[in-house]
N, C-alpha and C positions, 0 to 999 in steps of 0.2 A: 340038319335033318328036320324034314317038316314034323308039327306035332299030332299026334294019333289022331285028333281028330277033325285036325285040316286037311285039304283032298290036294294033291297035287295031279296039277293037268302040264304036262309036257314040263317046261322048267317054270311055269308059275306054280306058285304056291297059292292056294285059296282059303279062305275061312268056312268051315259049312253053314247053313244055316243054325244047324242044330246046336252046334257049338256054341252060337254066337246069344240062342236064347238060353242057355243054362250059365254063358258068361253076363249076362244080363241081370239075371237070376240073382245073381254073386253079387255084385255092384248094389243091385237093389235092395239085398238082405245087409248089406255092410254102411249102405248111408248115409251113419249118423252125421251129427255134429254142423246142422248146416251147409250152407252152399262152398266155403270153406273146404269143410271135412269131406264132403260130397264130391268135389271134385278131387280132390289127394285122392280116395278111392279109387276112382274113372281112371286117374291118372297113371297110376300106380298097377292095375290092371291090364289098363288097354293097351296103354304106352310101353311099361318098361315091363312087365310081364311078358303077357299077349305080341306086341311088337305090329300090332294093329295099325296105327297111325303113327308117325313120326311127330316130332313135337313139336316143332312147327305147324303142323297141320292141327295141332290138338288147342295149342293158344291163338290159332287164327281164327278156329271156330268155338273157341270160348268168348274172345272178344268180339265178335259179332254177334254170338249168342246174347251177352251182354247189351248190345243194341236192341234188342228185340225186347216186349211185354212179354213180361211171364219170367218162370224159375228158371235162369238160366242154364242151372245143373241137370234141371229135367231138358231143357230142349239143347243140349249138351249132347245128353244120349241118347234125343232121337235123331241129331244130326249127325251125330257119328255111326249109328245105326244104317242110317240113310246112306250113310258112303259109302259104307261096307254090303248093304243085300238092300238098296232103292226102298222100296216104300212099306214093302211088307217086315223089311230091320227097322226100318224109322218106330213105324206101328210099335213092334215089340221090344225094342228099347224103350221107347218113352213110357205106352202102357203097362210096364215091369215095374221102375222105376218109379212109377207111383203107387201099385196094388197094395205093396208090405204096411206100408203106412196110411192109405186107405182103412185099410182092413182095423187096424190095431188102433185109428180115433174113431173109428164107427164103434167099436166094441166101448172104449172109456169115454165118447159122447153116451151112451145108454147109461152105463155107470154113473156116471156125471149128473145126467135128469134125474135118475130114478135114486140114486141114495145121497144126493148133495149134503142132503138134510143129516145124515149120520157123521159120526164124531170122525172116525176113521179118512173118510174124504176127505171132511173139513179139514182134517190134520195134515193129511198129503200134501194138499194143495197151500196150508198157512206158511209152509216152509218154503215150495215150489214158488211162489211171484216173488219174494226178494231176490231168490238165487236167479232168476232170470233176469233181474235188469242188471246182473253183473257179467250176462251173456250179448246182452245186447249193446252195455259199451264197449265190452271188448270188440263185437263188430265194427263199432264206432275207428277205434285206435287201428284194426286188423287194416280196415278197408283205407283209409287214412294215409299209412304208411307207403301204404301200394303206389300213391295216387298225389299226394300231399308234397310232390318234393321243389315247390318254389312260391316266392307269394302270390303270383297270379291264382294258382290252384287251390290254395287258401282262403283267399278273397273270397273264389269262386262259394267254396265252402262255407266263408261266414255270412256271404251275403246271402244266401241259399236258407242257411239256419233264421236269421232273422227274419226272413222274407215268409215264410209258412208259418214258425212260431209266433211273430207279434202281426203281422198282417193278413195271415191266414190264405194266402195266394195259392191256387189251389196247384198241385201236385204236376198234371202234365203241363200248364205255362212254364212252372221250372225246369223242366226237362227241355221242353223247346226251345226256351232262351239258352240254356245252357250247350244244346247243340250248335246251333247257332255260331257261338260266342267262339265254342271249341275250333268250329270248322272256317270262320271267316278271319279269326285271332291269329291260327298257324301265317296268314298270307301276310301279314304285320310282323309277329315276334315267333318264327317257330321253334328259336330256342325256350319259351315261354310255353307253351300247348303243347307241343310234340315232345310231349317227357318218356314215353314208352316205345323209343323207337327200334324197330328190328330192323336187321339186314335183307337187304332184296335184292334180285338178280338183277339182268338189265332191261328185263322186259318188264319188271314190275312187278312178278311173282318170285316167294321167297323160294330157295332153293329146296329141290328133294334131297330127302338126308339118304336117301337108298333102304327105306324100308323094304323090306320084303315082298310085303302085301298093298304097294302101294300101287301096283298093276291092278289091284281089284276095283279099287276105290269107285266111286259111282260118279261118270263125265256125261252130263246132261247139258246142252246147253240151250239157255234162256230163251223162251219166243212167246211172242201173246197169243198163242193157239193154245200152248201148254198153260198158260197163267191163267186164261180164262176157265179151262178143264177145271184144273187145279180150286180155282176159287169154287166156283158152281158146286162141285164135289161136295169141299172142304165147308162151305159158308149152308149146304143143306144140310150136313152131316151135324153141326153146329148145333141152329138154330129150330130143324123138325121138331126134338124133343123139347124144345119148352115152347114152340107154338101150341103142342098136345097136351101139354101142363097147365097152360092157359085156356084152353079150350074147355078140358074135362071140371076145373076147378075155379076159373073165372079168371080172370086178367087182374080182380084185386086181391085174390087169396094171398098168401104172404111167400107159398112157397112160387109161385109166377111171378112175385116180386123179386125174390132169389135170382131168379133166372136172370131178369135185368139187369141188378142191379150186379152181380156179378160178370155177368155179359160186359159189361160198359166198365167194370172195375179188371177185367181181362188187357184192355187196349191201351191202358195207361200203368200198367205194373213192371214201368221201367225200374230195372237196379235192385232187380229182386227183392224176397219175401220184406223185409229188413223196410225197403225204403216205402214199401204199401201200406205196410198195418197200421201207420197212425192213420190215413184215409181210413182202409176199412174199418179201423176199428171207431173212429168218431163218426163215419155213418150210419154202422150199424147200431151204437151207442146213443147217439145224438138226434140223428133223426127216425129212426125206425123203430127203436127200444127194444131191439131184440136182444141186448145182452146189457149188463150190468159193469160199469168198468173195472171191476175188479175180474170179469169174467173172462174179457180178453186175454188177462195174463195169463189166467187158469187154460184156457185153447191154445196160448202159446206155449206153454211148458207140458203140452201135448205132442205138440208137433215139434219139440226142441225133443225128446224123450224117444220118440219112434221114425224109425226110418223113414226116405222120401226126403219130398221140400217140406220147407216151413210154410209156402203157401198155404200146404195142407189144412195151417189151423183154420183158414175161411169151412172148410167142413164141417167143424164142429160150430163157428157161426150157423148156419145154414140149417144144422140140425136145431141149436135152441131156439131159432128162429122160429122154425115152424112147431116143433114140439109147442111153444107155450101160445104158437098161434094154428092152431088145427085146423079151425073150421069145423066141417062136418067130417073130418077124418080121426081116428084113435090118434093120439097124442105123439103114442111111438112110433107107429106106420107113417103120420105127418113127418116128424123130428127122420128118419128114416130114408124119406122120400126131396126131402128140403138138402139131406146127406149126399143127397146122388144127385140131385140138382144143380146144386152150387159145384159141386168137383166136376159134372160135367159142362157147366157154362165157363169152368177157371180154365182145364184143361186141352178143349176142345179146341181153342184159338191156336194152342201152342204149336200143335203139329200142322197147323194152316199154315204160318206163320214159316217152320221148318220147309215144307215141301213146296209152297209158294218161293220161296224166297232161295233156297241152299243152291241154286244155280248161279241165281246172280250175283249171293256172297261170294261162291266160289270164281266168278267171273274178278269179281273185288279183290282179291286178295293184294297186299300192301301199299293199299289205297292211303294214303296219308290223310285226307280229308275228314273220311272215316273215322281213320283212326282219332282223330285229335276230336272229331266230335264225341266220340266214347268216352276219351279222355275227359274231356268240361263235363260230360254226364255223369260218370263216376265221380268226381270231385263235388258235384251240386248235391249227388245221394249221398256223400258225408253230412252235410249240412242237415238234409231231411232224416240218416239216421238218427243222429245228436235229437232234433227235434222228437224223434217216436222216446228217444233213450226218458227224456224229462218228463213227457207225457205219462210212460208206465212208470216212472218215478215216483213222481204227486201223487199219482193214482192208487199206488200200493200201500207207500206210505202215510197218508192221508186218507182219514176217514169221509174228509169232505172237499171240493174242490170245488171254485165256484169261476167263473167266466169274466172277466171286466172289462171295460172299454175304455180308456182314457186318449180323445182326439183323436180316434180311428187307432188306435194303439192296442191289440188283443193283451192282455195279461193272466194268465191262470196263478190264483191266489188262492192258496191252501189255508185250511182252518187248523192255525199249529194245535189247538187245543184237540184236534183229533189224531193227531200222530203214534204212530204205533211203533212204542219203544223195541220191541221182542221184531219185530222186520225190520227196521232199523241194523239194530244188531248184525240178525241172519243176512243181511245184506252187503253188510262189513264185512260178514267174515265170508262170504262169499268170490268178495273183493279179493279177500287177500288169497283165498284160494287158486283164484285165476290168475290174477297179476303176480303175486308176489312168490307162493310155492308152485305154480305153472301147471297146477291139476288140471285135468281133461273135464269136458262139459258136460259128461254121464257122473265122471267122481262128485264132481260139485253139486251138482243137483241130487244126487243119492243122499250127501252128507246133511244136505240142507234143510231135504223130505225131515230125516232121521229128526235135527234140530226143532225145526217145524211142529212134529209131534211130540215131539217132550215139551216144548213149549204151553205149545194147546191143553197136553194133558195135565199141566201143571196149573191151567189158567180156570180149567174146567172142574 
């Protein structure tokens, strides 16, 4: 029996539209927990709930998803969006699926500027950066396990971690070579690369499981009339709004540098939230100075805290960005407007990206080549998480962190004399919360705040 508010046309069963934005709705208020948790959600609704897509279909367009710049759990469900009601689902899955958590760091970016200075903040946030670098190795170990199962994929992993940490190679060369490696490695050893293999029919594509609703599903196929469209559309849609930002406030103001600089940090945000933030955050730290490194963690345990991606935290960059660099604008309306800048230059690529491309992933399906280059790219973002994991390490832990060079050899040397006994701690026990009594990523961070502030107010 179809469900109340699916429509049945003759013996198809359909999804309404309507339905499909208050199941959107759902997914997007439910979120948490990372790209991870993000997808258990998706999954858990669309698939074994809803009965929307078969699951086949739902890990073919994860692992493409995954191919692609950007949060894969957001363009997740604009692609599954798109399958289901073409462009105007895509739209309102992906736009859902970021508003909750839009909403909820613009409110504690304002928070954040205007009362840093009070004890209270200070306190949240003393407990909040240890408890997150125990959310970010566990990304380390989660993703790891997925992806880690021979020594070639290892290799690929340590040589990945050394390659960014002691030589500083920047972020899409790893990606590339590691595509690469993935997709020329399989024709040499494809017991070695092709660790995640599925079954496929004889034409190439995996089999329909007999979903219900998979007569709805959205059959576009690929041609350069439609890609051209597509682009032109998509790449105006884009890019109008910060040529207008540039224009009204100058091309050097800080929030037109947002634009850029997030623009440009869009196209290289392979392997999700996780494998970008050490970029964004030593550009934005290092060369721009718009944030303080301890401030990273504080906008990461914002976006670990409220629904959506964790991309999300570049927002709250964006926002102190311009808050502490105005110009001739109020401080908040800048911080404000730098908010909706940077979330529109992150986001705005994603659903290009979806609607340019879900034709010809769908034409791909059980492309081995593919596969095995996602493969090597997932196993080289172990490497760069590890690297972001040491990065907020040092950072939290250490009051001071300095830079060294020995014969082209990057080294980050901590001043032990500033090491902060009380995060230390909180970061232990953070550990043991996660690893060891297997608490969830809202308990740990709640308990930690709590520690945090006892902490503070004992010190104060």
């Amino acid at each position: 029996m179809a469900k109340q508010d699916s429509v049945t046309t003759g013996s198809v069963e359909r999804v309404s539209f309507a339905e499909a934005v208050w199941t959107w709705c759902r997914v997007a208020l439910l979120s948490f927990g990372g790209p991870a948790g993000q997808m258990a959600v998706m999954h858990r609704i669309v698939v074994d709930e809803k009965k929307w897509i078969s699951e086949e279909r739902f890990l073919h367009a994860l692992n493409y998803c995954m191919l692609l710049p950007g949060p894969e759990a957001q363009q997740l469900a604009t692609y599954i969006g798109w399958l289901m009601h073409r462009t105007k689902g895509g739209l309102a899955a992906g736009l859902l699926f970021i508003l909750p958590g839009f909403v909820a760091i613009l409110g504690l970016s304002i928070l954040y500027a205007c009362y840093q200075d009070t004890s209270v903040v200070q306190a949240l946030f003393f407990g909040l950066k240890p408890a997150v670098m125990a959310i970010v190795l566990e990304a380390v170990i989660r993703i790891g396990k997925r992806v880690l199962k021979n020594g070639t994929m290892i290799f690929l992993a340590a040589a990945s971690f050394v390659a960014i940490f002691f030589f500083d190679v920047p972020f899409p060369a790893l990606i590339a070579v590691a595509a690469v490696v993935g997709s020329v490695g399989v024709r040499f050893a494809a017991d070695r690369f092709d660790v995640n293999q599925k079954p496929a029919a004889t034409d190439g594509k995996p089999e329909d499981d007999g979903n219900r609703f998979e007569s709805q599903l959205t059959i576009v196929q690929p041609s350069v009339t439609r890609s051209l469209l597509i682009s032109v559309v998509c790449l105006t849609v884009w890019f109008a709004p910060l040529v207008g930002v540039a224009w009204l406030l100058g091309p050097e103001s800080t929030i037109a540098k947002e634009g850029v600089f997030f623009s440009q940090a869009a196209v290289v945000t392979f392997g999700g939230a996780y494998s970008v933030l050490a970029y964004i955050a030593q550009q934005a730290v290092e060369k721009f100075g718009w944030l303080q490194p301890g401030e990273m963690l504080d906008g990461l345990g914002m976006a670990e805290t409220t629904p959506g991606p964790l991309i999300m935290v570049v927002q709250f960059v964006g926002f102190m960005g311009a808050y502490r660099n105005p110009g001739t604008l109020d401080p908040l309306m800048a911080g404000i407007l730098g908010s909706l800048v940077t979330t529109w230059a992150t986001f705005a690529p994603c659903f290009y990206w979806i609607f340019l491309g879900a034709p010809y992933i769908e034409r791909l399906r059980g492309n081995r080549t593919v596969r095995t280059a996602l493969t090597a790219i997932t196993a080289a973002v172990v490497g760069v998480i590890l690297n972001l994991a040491v990065w907020f390490s040092l950072h939290t832990l250490f009051g001071t962190v300095t830079t060294q060079e020995y014969s082209g050899i990057r080294v980050l040397v901590p001043e032990w004399s500033t090491i902060s006994w009380p995060g230390l701690a909180i970061a232990a026990f953070a550990c043991v919360l996660t690893f060891y009594w297997k608490r969830g990523m809202a308990f740990t961070l709640a308990v930690c705040c709590i520690l945090g502030a006892a902490v503070f107010a004992v010190q104060a």
